[in-house]
LUMMARPA-372011 format. One record per residue (C-alpha): residue number from 1; x negated, y negated, z negated; residue in one letter; chain. Coordinates in steps of 0.2 Angstrom, whole numbers. Layout:
# residues N
NUM:X:Y:Z:A:A
...
# end
This chain:
# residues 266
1:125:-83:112:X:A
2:121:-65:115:X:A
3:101:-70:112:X:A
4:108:-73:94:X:A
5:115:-57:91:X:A
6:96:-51:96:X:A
7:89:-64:84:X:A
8:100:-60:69:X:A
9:97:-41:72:X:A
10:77:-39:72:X:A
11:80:-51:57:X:A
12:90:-36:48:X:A
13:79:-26:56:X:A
14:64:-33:46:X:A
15:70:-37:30:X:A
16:77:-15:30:X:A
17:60:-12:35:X:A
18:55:-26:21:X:A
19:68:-17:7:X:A
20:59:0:12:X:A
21:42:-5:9:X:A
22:48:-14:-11:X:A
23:59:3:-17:X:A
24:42:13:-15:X:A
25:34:0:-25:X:A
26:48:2:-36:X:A
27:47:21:-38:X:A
28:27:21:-41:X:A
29:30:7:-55:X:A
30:24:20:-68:X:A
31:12:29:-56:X:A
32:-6:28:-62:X:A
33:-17:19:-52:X:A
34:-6:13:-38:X:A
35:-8:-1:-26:X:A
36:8:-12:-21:X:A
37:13:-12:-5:X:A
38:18:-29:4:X:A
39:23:-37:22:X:A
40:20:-50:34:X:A
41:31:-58:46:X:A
42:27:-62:64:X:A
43:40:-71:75:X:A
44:42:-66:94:X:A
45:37:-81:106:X:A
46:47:-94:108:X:A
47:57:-93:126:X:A
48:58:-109:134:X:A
49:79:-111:138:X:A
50:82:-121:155:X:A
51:100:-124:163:X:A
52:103:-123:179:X:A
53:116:-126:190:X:A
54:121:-141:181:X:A
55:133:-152:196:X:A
56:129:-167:183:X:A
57:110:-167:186:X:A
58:113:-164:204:X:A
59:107:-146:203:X:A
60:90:-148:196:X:A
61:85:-136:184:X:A
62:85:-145:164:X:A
63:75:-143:149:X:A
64:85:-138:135:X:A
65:73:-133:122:X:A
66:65:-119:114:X:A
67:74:-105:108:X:A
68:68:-90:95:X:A
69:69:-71:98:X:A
70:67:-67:81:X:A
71:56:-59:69:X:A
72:45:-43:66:X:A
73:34:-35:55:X:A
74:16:-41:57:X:A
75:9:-27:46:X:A
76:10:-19:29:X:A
77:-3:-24:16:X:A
78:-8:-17:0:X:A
79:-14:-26:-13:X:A
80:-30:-20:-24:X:A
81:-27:-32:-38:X:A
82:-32:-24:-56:X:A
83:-18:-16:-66:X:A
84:-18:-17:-84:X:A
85:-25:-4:-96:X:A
86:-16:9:-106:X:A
87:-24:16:-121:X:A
88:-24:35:-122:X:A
89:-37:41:-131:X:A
90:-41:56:-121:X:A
91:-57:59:-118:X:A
92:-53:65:-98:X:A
93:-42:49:-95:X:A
94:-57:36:-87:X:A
95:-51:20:-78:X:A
96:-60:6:-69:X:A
97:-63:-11:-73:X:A
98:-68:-19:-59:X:A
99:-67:-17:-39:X:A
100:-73:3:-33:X:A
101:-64:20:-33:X:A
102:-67:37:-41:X:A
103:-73:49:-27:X:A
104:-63:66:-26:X:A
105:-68:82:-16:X:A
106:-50:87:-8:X:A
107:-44:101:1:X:A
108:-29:101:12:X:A
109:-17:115:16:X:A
110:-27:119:31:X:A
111:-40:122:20:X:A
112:-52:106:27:X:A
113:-62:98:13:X:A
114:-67:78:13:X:A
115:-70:65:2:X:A
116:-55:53:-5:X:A
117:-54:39:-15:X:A
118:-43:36:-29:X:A
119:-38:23:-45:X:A
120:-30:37:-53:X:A
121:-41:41:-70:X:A
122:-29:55:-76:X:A
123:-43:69:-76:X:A
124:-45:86:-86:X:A
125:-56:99:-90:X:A
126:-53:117:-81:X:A
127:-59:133:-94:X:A
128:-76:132:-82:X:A
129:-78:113:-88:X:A
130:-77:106:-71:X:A
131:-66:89:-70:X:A
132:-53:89:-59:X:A
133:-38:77:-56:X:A
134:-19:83:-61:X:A
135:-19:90:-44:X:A
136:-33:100:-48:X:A
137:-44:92:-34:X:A
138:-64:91:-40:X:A
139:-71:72:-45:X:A
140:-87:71:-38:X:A
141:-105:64:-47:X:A
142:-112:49:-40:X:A
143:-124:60:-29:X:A
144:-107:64:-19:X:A
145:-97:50:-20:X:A
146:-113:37:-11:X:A
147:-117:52:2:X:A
148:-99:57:5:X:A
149:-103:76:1:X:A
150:-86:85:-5:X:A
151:-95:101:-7:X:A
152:-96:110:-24:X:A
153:-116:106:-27:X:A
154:-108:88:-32:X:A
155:-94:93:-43:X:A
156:-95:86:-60:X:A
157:-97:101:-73:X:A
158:-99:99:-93:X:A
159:-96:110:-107:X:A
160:-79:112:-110:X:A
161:-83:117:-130:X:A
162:-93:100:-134:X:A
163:-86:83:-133:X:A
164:-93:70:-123:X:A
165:-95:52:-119:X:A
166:-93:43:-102:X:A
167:-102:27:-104:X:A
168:-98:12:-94:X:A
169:-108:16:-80:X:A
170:-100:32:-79:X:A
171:-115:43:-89:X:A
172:-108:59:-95:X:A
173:-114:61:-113:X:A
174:-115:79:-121:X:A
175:-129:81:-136:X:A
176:-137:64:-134:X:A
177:-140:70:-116:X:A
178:-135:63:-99:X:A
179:-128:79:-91:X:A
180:-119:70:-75:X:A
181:-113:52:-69:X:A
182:-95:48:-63:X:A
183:-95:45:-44:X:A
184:-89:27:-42:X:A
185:-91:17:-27:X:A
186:-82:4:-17:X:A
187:-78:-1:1:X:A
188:-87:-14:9:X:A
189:-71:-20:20:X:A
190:-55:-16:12:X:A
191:-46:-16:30:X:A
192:-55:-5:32:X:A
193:-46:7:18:X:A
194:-28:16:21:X:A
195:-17:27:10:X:A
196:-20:44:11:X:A
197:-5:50:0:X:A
198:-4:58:-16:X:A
199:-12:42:-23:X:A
200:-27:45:-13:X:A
201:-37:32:-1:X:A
202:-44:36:14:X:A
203:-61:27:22:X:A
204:-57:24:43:X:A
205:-69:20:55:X:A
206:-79:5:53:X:A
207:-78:6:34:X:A
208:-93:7:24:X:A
209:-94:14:6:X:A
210:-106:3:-7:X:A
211:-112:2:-24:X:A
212:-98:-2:-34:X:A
213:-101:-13:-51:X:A
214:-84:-8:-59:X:A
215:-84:-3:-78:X:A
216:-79:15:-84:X:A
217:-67:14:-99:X:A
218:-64:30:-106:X:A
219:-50:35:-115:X:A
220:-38:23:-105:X:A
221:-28:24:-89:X:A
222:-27:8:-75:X:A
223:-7:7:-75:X:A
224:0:0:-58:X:A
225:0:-18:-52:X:A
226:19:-19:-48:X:A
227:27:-32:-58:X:A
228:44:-24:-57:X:A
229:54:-40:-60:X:A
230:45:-51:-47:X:A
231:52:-34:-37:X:A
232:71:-33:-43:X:A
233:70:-53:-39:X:A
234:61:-49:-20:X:A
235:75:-35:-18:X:A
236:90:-47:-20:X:A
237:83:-61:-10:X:A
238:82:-46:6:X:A
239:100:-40:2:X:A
240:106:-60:4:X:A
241:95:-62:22:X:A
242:104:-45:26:X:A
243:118:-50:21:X:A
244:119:-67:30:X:A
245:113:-58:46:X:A
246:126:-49:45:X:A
247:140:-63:46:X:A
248:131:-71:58:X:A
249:133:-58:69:X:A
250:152:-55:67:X:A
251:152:-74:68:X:A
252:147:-73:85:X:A
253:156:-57:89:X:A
254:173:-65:84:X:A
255:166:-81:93:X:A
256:165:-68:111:X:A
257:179:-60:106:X:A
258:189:-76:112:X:A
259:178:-82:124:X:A
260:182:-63:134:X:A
261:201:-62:129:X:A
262:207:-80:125:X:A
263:196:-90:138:X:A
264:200:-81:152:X:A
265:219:-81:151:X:A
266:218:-100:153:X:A
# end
């Protein structure tokens, strides 16, 4: 009885951790770019249950069965599938059709710079015409992005007084010119890919960056992949496993309650 209390609470356990993982998907539903976030479920190994001292099988230990130990998380997963496009008609807003990232220099508050990876499209142009990212990080050319060089010989620069056009293999236009290319590239092994933050991806070890074949389509943004109704529906299925986790264990508590108190009067 008390392995049940165990089992029902790494099943709570789970499904908070489970409810965690979903309202961050639900608070980047309008965040441009971004991934969803989902779960897998792993069950502890089965302990064989045995009873012993049993006077009716003359002592002898007997099989009873097996019994589980619950649940955990297996691992958290996120899901690259395409978002739909938004329509914005801004020159700076790029996004990709395709599998591949856009390849940014960034800086951290330590002041290390590195390369990361984003979906994220929302660009502009600073006075000096350099692109940069809302966060004012610098997209890299192609030159940067297939090397992994974040240092400013590879940041993209136009002229911020001519228009230009980004065609779909990332060529930047100006005067029936190419004056730079887009870096875009894509990961051999997206295991092999982890969440930076700030809607920026990280390559790890083992990971190796490729030649992406993913379409540039200027003048729209990538919109997440959530599907927040299939969410809302996810999030009331975990509050019901909750919930019945919960009354199973104040099921069984009330069940010791009188085993301890009523049962031992007698």
């Amino acid at each position: 009885m008390v392995k049940g209390l165990y089992t029902a609470w790494t099943g709570m356990l789970d499904e908070q951790n489970r409810l965690d993982i979903l309202t961050n998907n639900l608070a980047n539903a309008d965040t441009t770019g971004y991934k969803k976030e989902g779960t897998t479920n792993h069950t502890f190994a089965d302990t064989l249950a045995i009873k012993i001292k049993d006077t009716s099988d003359y002592g002898q230990p007997r099989v009873l069965g097996n019994i589980s130990m619950g649940v955990h998380i297996g691992e958290v997963y996120t899901d690259f599938s395409q978002g739909s496009f938004k329509v914005t008609d801004r020159s700076t807003d790029m996004a990709l059709d395709g599998n591949g990232f856009f390849a940014v220099s960034f800086t951290n508050k330590n002041g290390e710079t590195s390369m990361k990876l984003t979906r994220d499209g929302a660009f502009t142009l600073t006075r000096e015409g350099y692109l940069v990212t809302k966060d004012g990080d610098y997209v890299l050319n192609q030159n940067g992005a297939s090397t992994g060089n974040p240092g400013a010989e590879n940041y993209i620069r136009i002229n911020p007084n001519l228009d230009f056009e980004v065609l779909s293999d990332g060529s930047i236009m100006q005067n029936n010119q190419v004056v730079a290319r887009l870096g875009v590239v894509d990961v051999d092994n997206y295991d092999y890919i982890s969440k930076y933050g700030e809607n920026l991806y990280d390559v790890v070890n083992g990971g190796q960056l490729v030649a992406s074949n993913a379409r540039v389509e200027q003048g729209a943004l990538e919109a997440s992949n959530i599907n927040v109704v299939s969410e809302m529906v996810d999030m009331i299925t975990i509050t019901r496993a909750y919930e019945a986790g919960q009354k199973i264990i104040q099921t069984m508590d009330s069940t010791l309650d009188k085993a301890v108190n009523n049962v031992g009067k007698v």
